[in-house]
ROFI-408729 format. One record per residue: y negated, z, x of N, C-alpha, C, CB in turn; residue in one letter; residue number from 1. Coordinates in steps of 0.05 Angstrom, whole numbers. Glycine has a CB too. Example, Ala and Ser with C-alpha at 12.3 -4.5 7.8 and 13.67 -1.06 7.14 Angstrom:
R   n_c2   n_c3   n_c1  ca_c2  ca_c3  ca_c1   c_c2   c_c3   c_c1  cb_c2  cb_c3  cb_c1 type seq
R    114    156    264     90    156    246     66    156    264     89    181    226    a   1
R     45    142    257     21    143    273     -1    157    258     12    114    282    s   2
! end
This chain:
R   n_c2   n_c3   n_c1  ca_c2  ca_c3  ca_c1   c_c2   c_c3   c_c1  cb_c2  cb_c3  cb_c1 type seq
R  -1269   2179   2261  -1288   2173   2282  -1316   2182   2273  -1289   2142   2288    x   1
R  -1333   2201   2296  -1356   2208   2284  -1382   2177   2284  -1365   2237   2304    x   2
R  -1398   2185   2263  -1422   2162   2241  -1431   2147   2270  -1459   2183   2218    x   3
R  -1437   2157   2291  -1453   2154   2309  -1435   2125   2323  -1459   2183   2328    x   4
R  -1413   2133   2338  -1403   2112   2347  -1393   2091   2326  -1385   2120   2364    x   5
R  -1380   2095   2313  -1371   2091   2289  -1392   2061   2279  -1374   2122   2270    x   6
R  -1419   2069   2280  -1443   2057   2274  -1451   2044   2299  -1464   2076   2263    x   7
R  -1451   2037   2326  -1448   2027   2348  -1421   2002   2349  -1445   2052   2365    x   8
R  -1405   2012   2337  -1379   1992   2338  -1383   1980   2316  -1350   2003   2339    x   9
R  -1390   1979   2285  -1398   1956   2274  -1423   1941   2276  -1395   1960   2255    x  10
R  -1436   1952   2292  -1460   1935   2309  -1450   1916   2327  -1480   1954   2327    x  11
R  -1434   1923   2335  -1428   1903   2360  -1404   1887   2352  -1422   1919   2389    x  12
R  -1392   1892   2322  -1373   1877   2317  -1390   1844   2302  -1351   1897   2297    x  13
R  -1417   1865   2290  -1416   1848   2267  -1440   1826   2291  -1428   1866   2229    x  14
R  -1448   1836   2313  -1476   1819   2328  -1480   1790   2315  -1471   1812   2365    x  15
R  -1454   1783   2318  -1460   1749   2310  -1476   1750   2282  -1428   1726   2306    x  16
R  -1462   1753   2259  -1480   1754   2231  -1501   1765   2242  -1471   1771   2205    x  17
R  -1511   1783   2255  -1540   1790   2249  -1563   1776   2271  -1543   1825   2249    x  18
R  -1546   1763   2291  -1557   1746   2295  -1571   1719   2282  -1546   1745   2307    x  19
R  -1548   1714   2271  -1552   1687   2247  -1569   1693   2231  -1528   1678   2228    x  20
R  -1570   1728   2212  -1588   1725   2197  -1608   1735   2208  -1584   1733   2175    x  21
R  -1626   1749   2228  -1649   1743   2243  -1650   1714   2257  -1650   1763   2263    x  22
R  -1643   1699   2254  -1652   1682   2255  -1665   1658   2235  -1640   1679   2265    x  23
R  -1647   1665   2209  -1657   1657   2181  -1678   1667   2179  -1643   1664   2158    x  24
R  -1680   1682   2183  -1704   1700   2170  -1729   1692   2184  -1699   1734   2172    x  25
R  -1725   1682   2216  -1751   1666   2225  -1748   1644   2218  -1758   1663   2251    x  26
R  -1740   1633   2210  -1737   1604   2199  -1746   1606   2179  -1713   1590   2196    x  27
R  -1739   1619   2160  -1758   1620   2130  -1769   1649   2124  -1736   1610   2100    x  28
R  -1785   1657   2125  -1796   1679   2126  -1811   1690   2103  -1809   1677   2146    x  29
R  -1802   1669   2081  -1805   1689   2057  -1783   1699   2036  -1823   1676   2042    x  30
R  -1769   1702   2056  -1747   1716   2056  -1742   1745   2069  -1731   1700   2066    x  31
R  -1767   1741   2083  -1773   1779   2095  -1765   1797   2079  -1804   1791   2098    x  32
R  -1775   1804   2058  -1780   1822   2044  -1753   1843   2041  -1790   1809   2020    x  33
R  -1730   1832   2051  -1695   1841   2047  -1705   1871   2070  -1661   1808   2065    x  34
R  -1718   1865   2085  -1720   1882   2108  -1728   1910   2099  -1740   1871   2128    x  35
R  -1741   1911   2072  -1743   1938   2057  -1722   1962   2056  -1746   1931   2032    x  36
R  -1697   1941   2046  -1665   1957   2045  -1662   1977   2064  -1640   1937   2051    x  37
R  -1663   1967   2099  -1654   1982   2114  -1668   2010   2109  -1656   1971   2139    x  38
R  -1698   2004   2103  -1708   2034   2102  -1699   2052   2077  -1738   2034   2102    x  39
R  -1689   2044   2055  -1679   2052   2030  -1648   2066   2042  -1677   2022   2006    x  40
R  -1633   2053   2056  -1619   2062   2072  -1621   2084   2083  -1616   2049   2084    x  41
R  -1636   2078   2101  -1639   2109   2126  -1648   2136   2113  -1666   2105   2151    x  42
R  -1668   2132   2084  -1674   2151   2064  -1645   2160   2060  -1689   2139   2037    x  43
R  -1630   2139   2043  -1600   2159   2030  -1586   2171   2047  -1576   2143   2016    x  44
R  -1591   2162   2071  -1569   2169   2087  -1571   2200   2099  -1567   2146   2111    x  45
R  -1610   2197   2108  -1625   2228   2115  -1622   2245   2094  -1658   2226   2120    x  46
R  -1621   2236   2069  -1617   2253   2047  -1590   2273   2049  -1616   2233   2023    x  47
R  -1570   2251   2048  -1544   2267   2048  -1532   2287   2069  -1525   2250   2046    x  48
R  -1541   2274   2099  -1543   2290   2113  -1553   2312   2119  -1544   2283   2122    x  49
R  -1587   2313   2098  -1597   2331   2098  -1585   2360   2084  -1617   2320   2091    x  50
R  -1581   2350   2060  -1559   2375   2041  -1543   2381   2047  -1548   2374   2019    x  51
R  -1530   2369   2071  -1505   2391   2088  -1490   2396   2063  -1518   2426   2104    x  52
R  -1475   2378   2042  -1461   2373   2026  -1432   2385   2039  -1465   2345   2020    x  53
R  -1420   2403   2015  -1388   2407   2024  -1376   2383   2012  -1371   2437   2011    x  54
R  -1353   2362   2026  -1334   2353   2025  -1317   2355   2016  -1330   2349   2035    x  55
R  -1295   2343   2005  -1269   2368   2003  -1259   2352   2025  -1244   2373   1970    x  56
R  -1238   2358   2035  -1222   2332   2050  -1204   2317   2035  -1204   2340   2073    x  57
R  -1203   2315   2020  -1174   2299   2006  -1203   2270   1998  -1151   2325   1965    x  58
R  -1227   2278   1989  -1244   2265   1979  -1262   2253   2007  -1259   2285   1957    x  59
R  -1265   2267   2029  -1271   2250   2053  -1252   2234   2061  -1278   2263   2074    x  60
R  -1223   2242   2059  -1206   2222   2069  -1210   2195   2054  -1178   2232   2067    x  61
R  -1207   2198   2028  -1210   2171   2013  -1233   2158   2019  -1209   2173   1983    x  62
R  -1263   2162   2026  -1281   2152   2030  -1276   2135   2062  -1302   2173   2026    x  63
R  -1270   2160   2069  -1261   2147   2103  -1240   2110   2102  -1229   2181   2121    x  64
R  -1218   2115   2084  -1206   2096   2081  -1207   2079   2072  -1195   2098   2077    x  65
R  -1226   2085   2052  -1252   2053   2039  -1264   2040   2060  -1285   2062   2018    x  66
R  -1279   2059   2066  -1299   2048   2081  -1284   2034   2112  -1322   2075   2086    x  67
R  -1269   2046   2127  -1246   2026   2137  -1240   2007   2143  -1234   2023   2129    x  68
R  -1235   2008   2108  -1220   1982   2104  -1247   1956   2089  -1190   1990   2079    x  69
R  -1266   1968   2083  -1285   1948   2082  -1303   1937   2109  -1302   1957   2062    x  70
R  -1296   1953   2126  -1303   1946   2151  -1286   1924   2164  -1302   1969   2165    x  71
R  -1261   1932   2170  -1249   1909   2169  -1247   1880   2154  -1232   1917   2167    x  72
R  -1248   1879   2129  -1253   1859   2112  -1277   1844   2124  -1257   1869   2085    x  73
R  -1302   1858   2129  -1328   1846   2145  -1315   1827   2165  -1348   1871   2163    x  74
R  -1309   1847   2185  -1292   1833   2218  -1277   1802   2206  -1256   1862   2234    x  75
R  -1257   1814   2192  -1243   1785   2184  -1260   1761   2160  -1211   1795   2169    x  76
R  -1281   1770   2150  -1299   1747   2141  -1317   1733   2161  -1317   1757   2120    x  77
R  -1328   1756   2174  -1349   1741   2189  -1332   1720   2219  -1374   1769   2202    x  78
R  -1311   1731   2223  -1288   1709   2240  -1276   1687   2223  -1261   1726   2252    x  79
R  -1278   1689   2197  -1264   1657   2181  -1299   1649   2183  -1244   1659   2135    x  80
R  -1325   1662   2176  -1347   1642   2176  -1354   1628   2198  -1370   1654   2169    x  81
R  -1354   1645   2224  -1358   1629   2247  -1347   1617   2258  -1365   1636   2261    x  82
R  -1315   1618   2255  -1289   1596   2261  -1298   1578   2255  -1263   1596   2248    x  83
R  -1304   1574   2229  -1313   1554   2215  -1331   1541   2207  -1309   1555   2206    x  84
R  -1351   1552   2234  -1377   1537   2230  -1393   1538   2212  -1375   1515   2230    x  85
R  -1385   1553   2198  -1406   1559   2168  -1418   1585   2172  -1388   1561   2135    x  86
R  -1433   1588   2190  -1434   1618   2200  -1457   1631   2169  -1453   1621   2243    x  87
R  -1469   1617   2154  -1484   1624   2138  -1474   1642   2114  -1493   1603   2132    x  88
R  -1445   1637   2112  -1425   1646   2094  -1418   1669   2102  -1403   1631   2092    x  89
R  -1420   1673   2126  -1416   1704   2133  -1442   1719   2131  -1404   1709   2162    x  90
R  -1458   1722   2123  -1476   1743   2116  -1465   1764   2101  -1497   1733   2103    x  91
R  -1452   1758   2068  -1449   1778   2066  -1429   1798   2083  -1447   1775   2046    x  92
R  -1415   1801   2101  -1403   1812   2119  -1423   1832   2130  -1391   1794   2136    x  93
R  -1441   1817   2129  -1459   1850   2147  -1471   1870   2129  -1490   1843   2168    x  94
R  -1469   1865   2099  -1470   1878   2067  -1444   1901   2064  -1464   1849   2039    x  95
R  -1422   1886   2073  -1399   1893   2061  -1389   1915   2089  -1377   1863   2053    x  96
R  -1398   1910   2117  -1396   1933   2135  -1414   1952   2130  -1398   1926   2162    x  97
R  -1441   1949   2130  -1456   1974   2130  -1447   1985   2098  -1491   1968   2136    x  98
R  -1431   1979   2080  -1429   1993   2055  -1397   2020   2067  -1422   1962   2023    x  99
R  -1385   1999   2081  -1368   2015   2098  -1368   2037   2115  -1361   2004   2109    x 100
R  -1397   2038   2137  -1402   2048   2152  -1415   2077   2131  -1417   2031   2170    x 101
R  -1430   2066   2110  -1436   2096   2102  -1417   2112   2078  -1467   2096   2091    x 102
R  -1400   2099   2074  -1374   2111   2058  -1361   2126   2088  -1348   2080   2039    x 103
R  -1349   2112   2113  -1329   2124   2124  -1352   2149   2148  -1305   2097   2140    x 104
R  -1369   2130   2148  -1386   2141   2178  -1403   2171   2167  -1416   2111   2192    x 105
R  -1421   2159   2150  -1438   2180   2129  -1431   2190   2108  -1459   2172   2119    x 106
R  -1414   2188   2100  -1393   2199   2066  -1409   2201   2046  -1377   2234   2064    x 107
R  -1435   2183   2040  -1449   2180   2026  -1433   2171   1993  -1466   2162   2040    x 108
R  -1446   2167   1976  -1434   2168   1947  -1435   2137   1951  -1453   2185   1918    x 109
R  -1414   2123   1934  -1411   2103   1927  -1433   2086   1916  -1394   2105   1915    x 110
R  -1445   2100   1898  -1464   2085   1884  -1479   2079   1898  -1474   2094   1864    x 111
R  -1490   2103   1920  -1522   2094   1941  -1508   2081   1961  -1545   2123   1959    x 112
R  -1486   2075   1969  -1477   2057   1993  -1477   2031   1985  -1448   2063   2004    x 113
R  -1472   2027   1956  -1468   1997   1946  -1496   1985   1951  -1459   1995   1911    x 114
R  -1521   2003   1950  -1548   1987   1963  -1546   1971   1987  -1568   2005   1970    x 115
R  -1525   1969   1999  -1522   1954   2026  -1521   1930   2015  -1497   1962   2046    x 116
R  -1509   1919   1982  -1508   1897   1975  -1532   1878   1976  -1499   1901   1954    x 117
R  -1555   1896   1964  -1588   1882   1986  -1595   1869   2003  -1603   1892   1997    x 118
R  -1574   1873   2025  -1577   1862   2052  -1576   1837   2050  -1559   1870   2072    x 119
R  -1565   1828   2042  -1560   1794   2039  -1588   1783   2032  -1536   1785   2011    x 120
R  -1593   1758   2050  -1615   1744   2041  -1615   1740   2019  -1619   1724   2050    x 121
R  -1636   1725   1999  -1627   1715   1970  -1630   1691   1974  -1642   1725   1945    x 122
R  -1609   1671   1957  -1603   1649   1970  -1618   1632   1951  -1573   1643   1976    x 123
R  -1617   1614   1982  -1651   1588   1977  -1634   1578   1947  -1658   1546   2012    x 124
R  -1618   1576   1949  -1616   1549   1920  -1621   1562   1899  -1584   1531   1911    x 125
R  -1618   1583   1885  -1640   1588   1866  -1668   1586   1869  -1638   1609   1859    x 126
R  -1677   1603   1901  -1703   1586   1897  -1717   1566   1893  -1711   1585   1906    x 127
R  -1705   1547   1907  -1710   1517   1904  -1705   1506   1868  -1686   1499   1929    x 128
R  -1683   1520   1861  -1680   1505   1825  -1695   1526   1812  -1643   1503   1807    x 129
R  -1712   1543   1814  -1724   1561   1797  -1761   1571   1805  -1703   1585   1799    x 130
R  -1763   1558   1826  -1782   1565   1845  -1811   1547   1840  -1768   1562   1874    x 131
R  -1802   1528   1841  -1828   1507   1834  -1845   1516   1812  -1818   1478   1825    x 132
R  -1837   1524   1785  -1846   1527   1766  -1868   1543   1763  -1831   1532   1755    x 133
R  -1851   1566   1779  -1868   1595   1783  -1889   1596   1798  -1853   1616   1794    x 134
R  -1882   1576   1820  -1906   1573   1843  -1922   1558   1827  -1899   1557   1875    x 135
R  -1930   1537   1805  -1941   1529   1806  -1959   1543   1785  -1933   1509   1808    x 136
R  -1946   1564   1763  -1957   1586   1752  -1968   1599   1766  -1945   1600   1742    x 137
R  -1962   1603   1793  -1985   1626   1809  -2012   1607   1817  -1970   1643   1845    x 138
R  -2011   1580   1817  -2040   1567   1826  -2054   1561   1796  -2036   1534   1849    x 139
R  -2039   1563   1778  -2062   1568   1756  -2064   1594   1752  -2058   1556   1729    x 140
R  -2052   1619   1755  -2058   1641   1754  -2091   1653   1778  -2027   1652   1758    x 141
R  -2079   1635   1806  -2108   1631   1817  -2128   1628   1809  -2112   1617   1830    x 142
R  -2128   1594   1797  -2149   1581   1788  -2164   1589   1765  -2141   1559   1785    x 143
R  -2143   1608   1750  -2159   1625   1726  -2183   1645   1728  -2141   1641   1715    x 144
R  -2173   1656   1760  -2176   1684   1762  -2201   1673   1786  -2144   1708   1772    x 145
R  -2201   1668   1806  -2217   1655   1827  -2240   1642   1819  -2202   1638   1840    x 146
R  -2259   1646   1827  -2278   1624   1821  -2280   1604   1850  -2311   1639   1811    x 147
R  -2275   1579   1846  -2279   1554   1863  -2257   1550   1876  -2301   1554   1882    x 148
R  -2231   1559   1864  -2198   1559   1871  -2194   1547   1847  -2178   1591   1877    x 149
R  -2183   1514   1859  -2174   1491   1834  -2146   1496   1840  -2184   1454   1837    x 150
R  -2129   1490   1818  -2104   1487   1821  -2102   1451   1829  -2089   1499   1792    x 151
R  -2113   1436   1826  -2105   1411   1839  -2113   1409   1865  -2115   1389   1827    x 152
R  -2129   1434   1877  -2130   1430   1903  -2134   1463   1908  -2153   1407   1913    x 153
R  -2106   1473   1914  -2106   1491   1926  -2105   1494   1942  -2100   1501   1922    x 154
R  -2128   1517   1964  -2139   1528   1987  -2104   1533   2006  -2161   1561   1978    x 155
R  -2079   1534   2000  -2061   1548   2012  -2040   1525   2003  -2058   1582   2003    x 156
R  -2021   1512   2021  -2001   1505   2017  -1983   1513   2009  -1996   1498   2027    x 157
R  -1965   1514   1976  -1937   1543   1971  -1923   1518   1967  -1937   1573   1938    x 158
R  -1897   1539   1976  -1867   1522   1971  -1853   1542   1958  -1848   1511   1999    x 159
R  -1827   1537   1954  -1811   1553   1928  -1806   1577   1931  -1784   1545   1920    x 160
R  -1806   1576   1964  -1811   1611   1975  -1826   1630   1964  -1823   1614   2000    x 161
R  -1846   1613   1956  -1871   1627   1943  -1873   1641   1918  -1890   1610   1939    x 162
R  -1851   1632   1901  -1845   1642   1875  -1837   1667   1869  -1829   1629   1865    x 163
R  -1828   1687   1897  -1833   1715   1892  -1799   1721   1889  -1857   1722   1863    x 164
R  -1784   1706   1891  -1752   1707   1880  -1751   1733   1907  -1725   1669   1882    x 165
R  -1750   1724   1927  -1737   1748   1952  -1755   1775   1944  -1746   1737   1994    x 166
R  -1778   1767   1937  -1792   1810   1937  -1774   1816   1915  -1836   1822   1923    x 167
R  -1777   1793   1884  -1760   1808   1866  -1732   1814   1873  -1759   1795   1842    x 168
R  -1719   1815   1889  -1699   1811   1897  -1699   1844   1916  -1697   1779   1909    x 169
R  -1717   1842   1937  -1719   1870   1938  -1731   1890   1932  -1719   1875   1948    x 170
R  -1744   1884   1910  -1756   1916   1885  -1735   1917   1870  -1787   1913   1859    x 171
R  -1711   1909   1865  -1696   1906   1850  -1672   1932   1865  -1690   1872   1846    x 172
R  -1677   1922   1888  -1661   1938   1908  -1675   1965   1910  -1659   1922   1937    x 173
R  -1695   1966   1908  -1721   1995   1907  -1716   1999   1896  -1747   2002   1906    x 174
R  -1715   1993   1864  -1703   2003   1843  -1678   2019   1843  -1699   1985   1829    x 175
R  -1654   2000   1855  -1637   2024   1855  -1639   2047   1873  -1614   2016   1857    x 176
R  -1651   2039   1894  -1655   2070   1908  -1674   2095   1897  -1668   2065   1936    x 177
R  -1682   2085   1879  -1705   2104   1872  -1684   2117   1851  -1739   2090   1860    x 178
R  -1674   2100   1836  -1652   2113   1816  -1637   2132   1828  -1633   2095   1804    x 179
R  -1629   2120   1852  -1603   2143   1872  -1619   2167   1878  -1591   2129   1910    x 180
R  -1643   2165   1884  -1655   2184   1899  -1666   2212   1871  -1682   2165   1918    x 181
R  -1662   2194   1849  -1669   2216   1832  -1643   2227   1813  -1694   2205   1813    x 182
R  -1623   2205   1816  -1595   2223   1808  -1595   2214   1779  -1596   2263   1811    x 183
R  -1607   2193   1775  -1604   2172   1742  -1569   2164   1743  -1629   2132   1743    x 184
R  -1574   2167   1715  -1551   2143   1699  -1546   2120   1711  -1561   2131   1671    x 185
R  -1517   2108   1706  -1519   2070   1719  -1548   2059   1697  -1475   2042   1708    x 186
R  -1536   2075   1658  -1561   2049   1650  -1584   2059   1655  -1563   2038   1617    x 187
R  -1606   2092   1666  -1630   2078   1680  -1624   2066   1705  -1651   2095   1685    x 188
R  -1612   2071   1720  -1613   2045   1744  -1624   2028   1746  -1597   2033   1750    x 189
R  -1594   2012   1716  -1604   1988   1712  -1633   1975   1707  -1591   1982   1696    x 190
R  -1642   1993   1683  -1672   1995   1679  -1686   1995   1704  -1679   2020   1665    x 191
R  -1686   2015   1722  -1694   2014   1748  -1697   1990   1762  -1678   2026   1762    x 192
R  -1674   1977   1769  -1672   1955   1779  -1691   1922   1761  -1639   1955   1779    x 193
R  -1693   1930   1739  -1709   1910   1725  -1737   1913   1735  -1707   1913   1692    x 194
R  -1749   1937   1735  -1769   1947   1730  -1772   1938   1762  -1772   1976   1716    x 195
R  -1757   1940   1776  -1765   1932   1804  -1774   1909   1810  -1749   1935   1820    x 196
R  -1748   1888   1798  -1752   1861   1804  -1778   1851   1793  -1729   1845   1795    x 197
R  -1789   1862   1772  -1816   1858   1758  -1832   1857   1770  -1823   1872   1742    x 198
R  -1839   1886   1780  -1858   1887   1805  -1859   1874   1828  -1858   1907   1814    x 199
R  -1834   1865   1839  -1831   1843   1854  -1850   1817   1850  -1805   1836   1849    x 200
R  -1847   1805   1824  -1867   1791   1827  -1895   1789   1811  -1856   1772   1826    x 201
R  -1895   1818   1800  -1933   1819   1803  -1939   1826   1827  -1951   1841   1783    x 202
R  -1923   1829   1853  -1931   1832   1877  -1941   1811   1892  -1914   1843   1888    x 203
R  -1915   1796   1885  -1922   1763   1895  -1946   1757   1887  -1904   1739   1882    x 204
R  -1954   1753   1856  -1982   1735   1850  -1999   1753   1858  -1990   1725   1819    x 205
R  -1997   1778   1861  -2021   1795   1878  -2032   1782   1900  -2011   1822   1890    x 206
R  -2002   1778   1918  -2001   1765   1947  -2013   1737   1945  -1971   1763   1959    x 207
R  -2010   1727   1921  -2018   1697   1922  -2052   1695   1913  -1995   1678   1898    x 208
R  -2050   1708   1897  -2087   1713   1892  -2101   1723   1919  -2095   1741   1866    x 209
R  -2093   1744   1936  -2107   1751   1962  -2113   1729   1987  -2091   1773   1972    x 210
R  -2082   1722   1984  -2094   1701   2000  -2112   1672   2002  -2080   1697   2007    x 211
R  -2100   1677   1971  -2117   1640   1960  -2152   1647   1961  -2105   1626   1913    x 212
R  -2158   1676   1955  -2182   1689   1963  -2196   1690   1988  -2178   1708   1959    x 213
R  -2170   1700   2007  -2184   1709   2038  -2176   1672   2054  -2158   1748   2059    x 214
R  -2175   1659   2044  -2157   1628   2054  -2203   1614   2063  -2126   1600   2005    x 215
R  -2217   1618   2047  -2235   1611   2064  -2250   1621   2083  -2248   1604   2055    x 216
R  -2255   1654   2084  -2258   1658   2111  -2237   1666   2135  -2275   1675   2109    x 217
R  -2217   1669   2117  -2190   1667   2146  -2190   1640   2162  -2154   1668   2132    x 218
R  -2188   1629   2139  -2177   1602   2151  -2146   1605   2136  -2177   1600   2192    x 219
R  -2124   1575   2142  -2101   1575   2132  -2080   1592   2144  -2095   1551   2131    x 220
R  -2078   1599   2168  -2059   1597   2184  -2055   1636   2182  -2068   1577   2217    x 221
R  -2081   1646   2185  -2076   1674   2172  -2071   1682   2150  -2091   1687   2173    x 222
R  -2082   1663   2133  -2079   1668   2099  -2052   1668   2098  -2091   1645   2076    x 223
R  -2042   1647   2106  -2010   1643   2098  -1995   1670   2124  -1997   1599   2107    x 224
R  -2002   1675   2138  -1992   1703   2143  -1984   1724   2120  -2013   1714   2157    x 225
R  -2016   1729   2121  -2028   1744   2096  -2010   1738   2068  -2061   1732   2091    x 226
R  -1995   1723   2065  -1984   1721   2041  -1951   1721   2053  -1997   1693   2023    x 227
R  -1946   1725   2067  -1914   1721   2077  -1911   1764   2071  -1908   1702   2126    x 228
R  -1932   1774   2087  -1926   1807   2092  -1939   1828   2057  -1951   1819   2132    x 229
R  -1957   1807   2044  -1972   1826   2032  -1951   1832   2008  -2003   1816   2024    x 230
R  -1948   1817   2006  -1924   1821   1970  -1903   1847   1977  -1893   1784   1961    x 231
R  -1897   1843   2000  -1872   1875   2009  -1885   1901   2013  -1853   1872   2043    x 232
R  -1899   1890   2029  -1925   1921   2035  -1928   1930   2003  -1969   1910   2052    x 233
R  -1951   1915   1981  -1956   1916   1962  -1933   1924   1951  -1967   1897   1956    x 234
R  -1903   1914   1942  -1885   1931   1935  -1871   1964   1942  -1872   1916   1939    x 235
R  -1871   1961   1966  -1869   1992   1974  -1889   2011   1961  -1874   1995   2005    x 236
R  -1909   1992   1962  -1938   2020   1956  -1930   2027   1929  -1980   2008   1953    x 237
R  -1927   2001   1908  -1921   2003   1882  -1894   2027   1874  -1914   1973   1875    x 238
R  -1875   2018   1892  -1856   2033   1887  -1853   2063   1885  -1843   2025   1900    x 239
R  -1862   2062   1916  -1854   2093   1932  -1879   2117   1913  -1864   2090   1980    x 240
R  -1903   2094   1918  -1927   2114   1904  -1916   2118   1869  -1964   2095   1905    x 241
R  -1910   2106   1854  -1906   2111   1824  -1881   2132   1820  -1898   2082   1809    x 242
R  -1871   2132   1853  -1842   2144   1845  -1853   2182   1861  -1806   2120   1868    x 243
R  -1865   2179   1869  -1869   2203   1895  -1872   2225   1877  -1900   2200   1918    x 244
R  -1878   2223   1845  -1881   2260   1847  -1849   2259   1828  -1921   2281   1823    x 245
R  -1842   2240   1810  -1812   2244   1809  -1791   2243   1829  -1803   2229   1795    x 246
R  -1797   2247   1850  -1780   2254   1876  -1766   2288   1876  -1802   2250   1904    x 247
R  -1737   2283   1882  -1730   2312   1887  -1753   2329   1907  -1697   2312   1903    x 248
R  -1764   2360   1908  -1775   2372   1931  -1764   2363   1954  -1775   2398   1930    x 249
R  -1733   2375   1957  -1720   2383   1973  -1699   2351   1974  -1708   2414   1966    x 250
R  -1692   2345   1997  -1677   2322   2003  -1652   2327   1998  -1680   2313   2028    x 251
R  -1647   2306   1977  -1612   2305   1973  -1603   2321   1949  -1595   2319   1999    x 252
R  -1622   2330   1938  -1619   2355   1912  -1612   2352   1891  -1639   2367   1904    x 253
R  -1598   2316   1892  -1598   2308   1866  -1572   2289   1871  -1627   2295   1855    x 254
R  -1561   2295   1892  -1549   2269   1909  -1514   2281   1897  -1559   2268   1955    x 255
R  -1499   2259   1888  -1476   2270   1873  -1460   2257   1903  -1467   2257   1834    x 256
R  -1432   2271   1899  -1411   2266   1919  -1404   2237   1905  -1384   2292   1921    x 257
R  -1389   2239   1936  -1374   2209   1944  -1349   2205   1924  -1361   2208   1980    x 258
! end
């Protein structure tokens, strides 16, 4: 089946999960930051398409049949999650189709399809058991840095969201695309992927210093905007800019088969 429909029919298989998780995602919204992936995505994907890569067929067939069959596996998770009322459990299903869709649809390489694993929100209960701490390191990291920003009375209300776990979570995911995109080793990847999640959250306390800054002439209600969008923006810049002159010229020039 050609990428196009192919990519139309697990849209409309998977609607419910991505309904559920646009809807998480207005509900807690510092959890945005996942939304980076898709574009890390559409890069690998323009990439491979771009190099007009020869196939063999014996080696598209097998991709075709992965990807398949991880498509299916989606269909039948995300129908045991919402049978069952646990529709939250099916998220990863919409990870595990689009990793499908670009193995069978786009015959992309395994390694850059597994970035679909990103997609998944990052889940609150680490935040909540790991999160407090950090948040409360970023209001003395304020109060250090700020003049007339107390940490016993900080200008901005933070909750565990605030602790930067979801950006690190997707610089981590930048990380590996930037690795894919330059044709590294799994161990720089891995490196990659550290180096991401890092930046992840000197993005956060960036985000948390700007706003605890701009929080008296904004007012609260922008500031805390201002701190939901700035840590991802701020990551992209970090990323894409540090990475832009180690970029292949030419798209895909580095991009190994499936």
């Amino acid at each position: 089946m050609p990428a196009g429909p192919l990519a139309l029919l697990v849209a409309f298989a998977l609607s419910p999960v991505c309904v559920e998780i646009a809807r998480h995602l207005i509900e807690e919204p510092w959890k945005a930051p996942v939304l980076v992936i898709p574009l890390a995505l559409g890069w690998l994907v323009r990439d491979a398409w771009a190099a007009e890569r020869e196939v063999l067929p014996a080696t598209a067939a097998r991709a075709r049949r992965t990807g398949l069959l991880c498509i299916g596996l989606a269909v039948a998770l995300e129908l045991l999650a919402v049978g069952g009322g646990l529709p939250r459990w099916g998220r990863p299903a919409l990870a595990l189709a689009v990793f499908g869709w670009l193995r069978a649809g786009a015959l992309i390489p395994t390694a850059s399809a597994a970035l679909a694993s990103f997609l998944v929100p990052f889940p609150s209960v680490v935040s909540r058991a790991f999160g407090p701490s950090l948040v409360d390191g970023w209001r003395g990291l304020a109060s250090a840095i700020l003049p007339g920003v107390q940490r016993d009375a900080f200008p901005l209300e933070l909750h565990h969201g605030d602790a930067g776990w979801a950006v690190a979570w997707a610089g981590a995911g930048l990380g590996a695309f930037a690795a894919r995109r330059l044709g590294t080793g799994p161990a720089a990847g891995l490196a990659a992927m550290a180096l991401g999640s890092l930046a992840g959250f000197v993005c956060q306390a960036a985000g948390v210093l700007l706003a605890a800054a701009m929080s008296a002439p904004l007012g609260p209600t922008p500031s805390r905007a201002l701190l939901t969008v700035a840590p991802s923006l701020l990551l992209l810049a970090v990323v894409l800019g540090a990475l832009s002159r180690a970029l292949p010229r030419e798209p895909g020039a580095r991009e190994a088969h499936p």
